[in-house]
C-alpha positions in Angstrom: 0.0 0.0 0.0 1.6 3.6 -1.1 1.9 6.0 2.2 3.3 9.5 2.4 6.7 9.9 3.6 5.5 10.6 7.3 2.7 9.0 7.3 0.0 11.3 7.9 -1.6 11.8 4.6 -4.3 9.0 4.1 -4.5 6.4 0.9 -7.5 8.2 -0.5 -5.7 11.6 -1.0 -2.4 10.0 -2.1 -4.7 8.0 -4.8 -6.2 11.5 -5.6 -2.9 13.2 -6.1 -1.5 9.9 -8.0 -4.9 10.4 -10.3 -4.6 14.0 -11.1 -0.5 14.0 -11.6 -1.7 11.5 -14.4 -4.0 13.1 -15.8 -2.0 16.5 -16.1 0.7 14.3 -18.1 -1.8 12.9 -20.2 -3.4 16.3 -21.0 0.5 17.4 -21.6 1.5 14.8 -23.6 -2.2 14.0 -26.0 -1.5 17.1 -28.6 2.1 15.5 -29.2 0.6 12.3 -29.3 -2.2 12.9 -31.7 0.4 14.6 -34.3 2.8 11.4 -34.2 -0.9 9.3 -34.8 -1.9 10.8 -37.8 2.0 11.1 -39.4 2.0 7.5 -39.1 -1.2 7.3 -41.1 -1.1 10.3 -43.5 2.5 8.6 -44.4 1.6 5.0 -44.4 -2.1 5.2 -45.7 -1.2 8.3 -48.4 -4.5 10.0 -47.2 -4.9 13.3 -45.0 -6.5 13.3 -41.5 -7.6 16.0 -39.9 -7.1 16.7 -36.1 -10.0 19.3 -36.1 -12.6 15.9 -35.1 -14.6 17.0 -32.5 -13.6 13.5 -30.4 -10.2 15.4 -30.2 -11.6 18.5 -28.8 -10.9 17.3 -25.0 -13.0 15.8 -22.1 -16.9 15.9 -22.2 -18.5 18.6 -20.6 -21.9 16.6 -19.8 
């Protein structure tokens, strides 16, 4: 089980902070990530692909 260094911060919040560090590396990394995807298939499927898809617009707002 993952504890804090002394001990006084419970699993729930260290899950919490685990979750969120994650997803701020996700949200860094997903515009980088989404170029490289469609390189690899403009280059190996000789057809363009446009990024402006609404499913790469970000989270839901619902």
């Amino acid at each position: 089980m993952a504890t804090s260094e002394n001990g006084d911060v419970p699993p729930g919040e260290l899950i919490k902070r685990a979750d969120r560090a994650m997803l701020e590396q996700k949200a860094k990394s997903r515009a980088a990530s989404h170029r490289h995807i469609k390189d690899w298939i403009e280059q190996r499927h000789h057809i363009a692909v446009s990024l402006e898809d609404i499913r790469y617009a970000g989270p839901c707002s619902g």
